[in-house]
C-alpha positions in Angstrom: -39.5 31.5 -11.9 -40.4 34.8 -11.7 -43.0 33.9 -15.3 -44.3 30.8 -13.5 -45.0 33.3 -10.5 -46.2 35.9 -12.8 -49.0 33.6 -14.7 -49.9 32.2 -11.0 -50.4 35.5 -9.7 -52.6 36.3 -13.0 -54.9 33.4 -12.6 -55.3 33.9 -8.8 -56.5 37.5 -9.6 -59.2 36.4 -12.2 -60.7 34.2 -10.0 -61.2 36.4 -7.4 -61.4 39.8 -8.4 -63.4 41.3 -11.5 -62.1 41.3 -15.1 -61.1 45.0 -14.7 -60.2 45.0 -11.2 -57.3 42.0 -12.6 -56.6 43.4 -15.7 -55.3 47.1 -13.6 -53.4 45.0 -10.9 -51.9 42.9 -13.5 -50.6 45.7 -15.5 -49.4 47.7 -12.3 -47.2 43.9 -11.5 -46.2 43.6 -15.2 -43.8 46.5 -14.7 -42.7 45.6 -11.3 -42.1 42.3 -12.9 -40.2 43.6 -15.3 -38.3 45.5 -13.1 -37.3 42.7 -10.7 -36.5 40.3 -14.1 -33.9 43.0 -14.9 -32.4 43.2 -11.8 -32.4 39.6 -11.4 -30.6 39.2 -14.8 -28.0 41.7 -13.8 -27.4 39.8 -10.3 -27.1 36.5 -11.6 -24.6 38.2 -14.3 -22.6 39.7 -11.6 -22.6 36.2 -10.0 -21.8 34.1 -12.5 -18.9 36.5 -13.7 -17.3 36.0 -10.0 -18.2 32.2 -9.8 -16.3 31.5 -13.4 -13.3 34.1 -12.0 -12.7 31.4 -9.3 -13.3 28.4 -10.6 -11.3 29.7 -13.4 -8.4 30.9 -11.6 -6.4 27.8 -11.2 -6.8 27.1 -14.6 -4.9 30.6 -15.5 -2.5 29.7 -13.2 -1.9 26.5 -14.5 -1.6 27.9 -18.1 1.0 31.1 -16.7 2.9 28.1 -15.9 3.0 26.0 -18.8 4.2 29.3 -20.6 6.9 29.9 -18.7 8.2 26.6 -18.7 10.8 26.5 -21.5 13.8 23.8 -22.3 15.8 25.8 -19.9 13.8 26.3 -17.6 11.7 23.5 -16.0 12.0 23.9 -12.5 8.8 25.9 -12.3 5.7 23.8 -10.9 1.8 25.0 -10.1 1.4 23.8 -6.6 -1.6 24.2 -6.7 -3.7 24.4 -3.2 -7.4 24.4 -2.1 -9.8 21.3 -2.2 -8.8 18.4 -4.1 -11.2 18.2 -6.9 -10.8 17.8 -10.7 -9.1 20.9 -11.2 -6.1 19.9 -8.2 -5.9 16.9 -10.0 -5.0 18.2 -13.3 -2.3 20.3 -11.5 -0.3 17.6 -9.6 -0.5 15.6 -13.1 0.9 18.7 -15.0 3.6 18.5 -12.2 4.6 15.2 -12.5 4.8 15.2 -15.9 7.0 18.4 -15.3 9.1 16.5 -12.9 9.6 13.5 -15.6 10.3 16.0 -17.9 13.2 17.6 -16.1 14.5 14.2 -15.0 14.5 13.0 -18.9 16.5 16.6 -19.8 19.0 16.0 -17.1 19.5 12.7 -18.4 20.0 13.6 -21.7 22.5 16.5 -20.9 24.8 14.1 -18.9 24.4 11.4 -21.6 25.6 14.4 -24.0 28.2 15.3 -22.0 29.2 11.7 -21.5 29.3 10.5 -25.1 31.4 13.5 -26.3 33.9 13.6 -23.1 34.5 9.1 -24.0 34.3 10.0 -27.8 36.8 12.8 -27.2 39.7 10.6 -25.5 40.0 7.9 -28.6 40.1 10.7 -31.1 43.0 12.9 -29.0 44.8 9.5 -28.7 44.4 9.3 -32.5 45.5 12.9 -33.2 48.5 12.9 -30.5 49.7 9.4 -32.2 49.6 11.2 -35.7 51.0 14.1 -34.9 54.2 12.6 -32.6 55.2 9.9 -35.5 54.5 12.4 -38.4 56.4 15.5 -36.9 59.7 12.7 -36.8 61.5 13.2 -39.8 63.6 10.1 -38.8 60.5 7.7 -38.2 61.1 4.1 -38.9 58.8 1.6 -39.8 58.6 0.5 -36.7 57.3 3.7 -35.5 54.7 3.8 -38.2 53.5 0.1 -37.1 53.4 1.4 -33.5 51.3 4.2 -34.2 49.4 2.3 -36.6 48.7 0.1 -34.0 47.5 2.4 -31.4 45.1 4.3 -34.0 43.6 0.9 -34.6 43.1 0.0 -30.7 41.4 3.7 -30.4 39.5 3.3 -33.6 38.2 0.3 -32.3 37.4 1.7 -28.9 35.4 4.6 -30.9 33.7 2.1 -33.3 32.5 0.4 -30.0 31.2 3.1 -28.4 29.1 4.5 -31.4 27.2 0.3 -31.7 26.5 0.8 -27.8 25.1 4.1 -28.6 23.3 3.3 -31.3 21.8 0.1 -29.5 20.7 1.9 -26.5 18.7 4.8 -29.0 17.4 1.5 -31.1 16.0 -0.1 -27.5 14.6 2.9 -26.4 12.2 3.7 -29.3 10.5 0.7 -28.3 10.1 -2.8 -30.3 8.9 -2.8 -33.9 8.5 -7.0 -34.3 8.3 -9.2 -31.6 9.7 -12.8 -31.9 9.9 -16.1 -30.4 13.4 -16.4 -29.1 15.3 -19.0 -26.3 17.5 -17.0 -23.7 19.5 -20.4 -23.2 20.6 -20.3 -26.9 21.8 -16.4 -26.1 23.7 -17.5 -23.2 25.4 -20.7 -24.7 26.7 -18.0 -27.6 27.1 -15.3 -25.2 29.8 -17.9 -23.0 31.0 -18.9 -26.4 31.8 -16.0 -28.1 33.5 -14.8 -24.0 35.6 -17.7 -23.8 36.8 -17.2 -28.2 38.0 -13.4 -26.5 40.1 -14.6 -24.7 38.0 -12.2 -21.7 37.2 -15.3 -20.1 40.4 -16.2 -19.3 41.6 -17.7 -15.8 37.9 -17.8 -14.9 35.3 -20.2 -13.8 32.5 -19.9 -16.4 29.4 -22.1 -14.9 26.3 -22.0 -17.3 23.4 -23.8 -17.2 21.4 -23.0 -19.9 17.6 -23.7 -19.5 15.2 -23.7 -22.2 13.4 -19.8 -21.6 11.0 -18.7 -24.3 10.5 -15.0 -24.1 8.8 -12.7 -27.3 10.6 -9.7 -28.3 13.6 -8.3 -30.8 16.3 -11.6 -31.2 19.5 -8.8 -31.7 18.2 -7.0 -28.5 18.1 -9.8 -26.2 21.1 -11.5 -27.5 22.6 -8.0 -26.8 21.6 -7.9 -23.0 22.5 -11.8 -22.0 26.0 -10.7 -24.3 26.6 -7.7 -21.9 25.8 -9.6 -18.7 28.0 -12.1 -19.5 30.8 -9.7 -21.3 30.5 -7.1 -18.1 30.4 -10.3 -15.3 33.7 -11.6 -17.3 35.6 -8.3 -17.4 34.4 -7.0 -14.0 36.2 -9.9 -12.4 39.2 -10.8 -10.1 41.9 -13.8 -10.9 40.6 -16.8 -10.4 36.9 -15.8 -10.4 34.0 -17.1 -11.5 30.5 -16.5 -13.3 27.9 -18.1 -12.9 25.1 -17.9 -16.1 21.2 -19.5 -15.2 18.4 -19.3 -17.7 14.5 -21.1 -16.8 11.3 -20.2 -16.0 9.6 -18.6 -13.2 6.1 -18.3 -12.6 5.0 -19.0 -15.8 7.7 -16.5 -17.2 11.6 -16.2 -18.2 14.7 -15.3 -16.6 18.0 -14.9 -17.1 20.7 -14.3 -14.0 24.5 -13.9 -14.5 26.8 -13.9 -10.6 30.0 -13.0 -10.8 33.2 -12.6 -8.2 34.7 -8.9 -8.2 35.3 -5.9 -6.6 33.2 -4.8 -4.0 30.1 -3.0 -4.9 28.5 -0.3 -2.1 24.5 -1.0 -2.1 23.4 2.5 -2.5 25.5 2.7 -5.4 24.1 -0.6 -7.5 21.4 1.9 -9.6 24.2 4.2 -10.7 25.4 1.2 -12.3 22.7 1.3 -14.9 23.3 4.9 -15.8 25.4 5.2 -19.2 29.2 5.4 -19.2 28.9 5.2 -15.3 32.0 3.2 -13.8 32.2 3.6 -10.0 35.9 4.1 -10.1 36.2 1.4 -12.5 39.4 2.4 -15.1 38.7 3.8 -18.9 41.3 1.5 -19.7 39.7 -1.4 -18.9 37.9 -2.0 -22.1 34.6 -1.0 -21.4 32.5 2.1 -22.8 30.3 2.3 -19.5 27.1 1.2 -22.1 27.1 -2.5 -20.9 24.5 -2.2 -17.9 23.0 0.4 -19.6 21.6 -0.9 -22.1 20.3 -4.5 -20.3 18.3 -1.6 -18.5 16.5 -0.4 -22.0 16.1 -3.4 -23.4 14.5 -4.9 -20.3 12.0 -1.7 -20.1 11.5 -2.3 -24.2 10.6 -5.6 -23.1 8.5 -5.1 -20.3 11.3 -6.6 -17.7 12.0 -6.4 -14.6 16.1 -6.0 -13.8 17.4 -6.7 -9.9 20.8 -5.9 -9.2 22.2 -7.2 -5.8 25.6 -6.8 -4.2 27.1 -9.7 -3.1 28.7 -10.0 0.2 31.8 -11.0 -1.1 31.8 -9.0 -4.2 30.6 -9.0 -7.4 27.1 -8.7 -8.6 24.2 -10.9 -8.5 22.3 -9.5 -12.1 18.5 -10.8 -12.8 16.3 -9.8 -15.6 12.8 -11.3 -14.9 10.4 -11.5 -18.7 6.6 -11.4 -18.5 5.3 -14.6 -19.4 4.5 -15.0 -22.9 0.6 -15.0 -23.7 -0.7 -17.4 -26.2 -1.8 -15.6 -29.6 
């Protein structure tokens, strides 16, 4: 500005003053020009430096954050104020992720906690049942059968535990291949392979099995419809019943298991889906606390949608919605 000005100011004074008369008043405003250009520069600097020090400053407090944030440590947050622009935005996302991030961790430590508190009992009944029937010096065979038998029961409770594990890791990684596959034919084995247990007994298994396409990992599936039937079947009172549905809905698939049993409090039903959580269920009833558990993964590996109700009787009403399929 101040050059435009300058050359403005130079042809203004030819054209109305003589050559010499310009050329002296010209050099006299060159210097002031120069002056003013300097201390124009040195403002704008000055500025500038103060404008990027605020606009700046939320972005050195977000980064003093992220720094201090450490495994053990994530309950710090930015909370960030001032005028909701780009820069607030960027905050409250760093903050959610922060508060996903703490959630997940929390998860993890009581799934750790968890898995080596139900991996611990089999193990000391193991141990205890070695160490009673070995320390005997008059042990019969009898004895040795018994504890035999007990070491198997535990070892097969352990080897249980570890394939729910190890299925709930698999469905959380997210699907590899994606698959045609029927939820009916799931639920005809999974009432099959109930009733062969023995699990089924003195109940009332109702199934009607639908035809209900739905893409994704066979084993995975046929792993959730096994452990709504399995957990509606154990779960139970004498002389229940379960009730297993498959179809369509909407233009996609479903598959909902009802069963009789205890009473369930509402506000309770999501705890249900958290691993090795019983709600005062027994550790001797047979179950590692995985079953519901992992429905939940596989549905969210699947892009499901799983409703739990309480009934008003007892018991729980257990649906797992599928997107429909799109055509390739």
């Amino acid at each position: 500005m101040l050059i435009v000005s300058y050359l403005l100011v130079d042809d203004q004074l030819h054209r109305t003053l003589p050559a010499v008369s310009a050329d002296a008043t010209l050099d006299d405003l060159a210097g002031q020009y120069a002056i003013a250009t300097a201390g124009f520069i040195l403002v704008a600097v000055a500025v500038g430096w103060m404008a990027a020090g605020r606009v700046l400053a939320p972005l050195k407090t977000i980064t003093a954050t992220a720094r201090r944030v450490t495994h053990d440590q994530l309950g710090e947050r930015i909370d960030l104020g001032g005028p909701h622009d780009e820069l607030r935005e960027l905050a409250d996302t760093v903050d959610e992720m922060l508060d996903r991030l703490e959630d997940s961790m929390e998860a993890q430590r009581r799934f750790v906690a968890n898995a080596s508190h139900e991996l611990r009992s089999p193990l000391t009944v193991i141990r205890a049942e070695a160490e009673v029937t070995l320390s005997d010096p008059d042990a019969e065979i009898a004895d040795l059968r018994r504890m035999g038998t007990s070491v198997l029961e535990a070892t097969d409770r352990t080897e249980a535990l570890l394939d729910g594990l190890m299925v709930l890791a698999r469905s959380q990684r997210g699907l590899v291949r994606r698959s045609p596959v029927d939820l009916a034919i799931s639920a005809s084995r999974a009432v099959a392979d109930v009733t062969a247990s023995g699990l089924g007994r003195n109940l009332r298994l109702d199934v009607q099995a639908e035809h209900a396409s739905v893409l994704g990992d066979e084993a995975l599936l046929g792993r959730l419809v096994a452990n709504l039937v399995i957990n509606a079947a154990r779960y139970n009172e004498p002389n229940g019943w379960v009730q297993v549905r498959t179809g369509n809905l909407d233009g996609g698939a479903f598959v909902r298991v009802i069963n009789t049993g205890p009473q369930i409090p509402p506000a309770s039903l999501q705890r249900l889906t958290e691993p090795f959580e019983r709600l005062g269920r027994r550790h001797g009833d047979g179950g590692s606390g995985l079953g519901l558990s992992i429905v939940r993964a596989v549905s969210d590996a699947h892009d499901a949608t799983l409703r739990l109700l309480a009934r008003d009787g007892g018991g729980l009403d257990v649906t797992v919605s599928f997107p429909a399929v799109r055509p390739a």
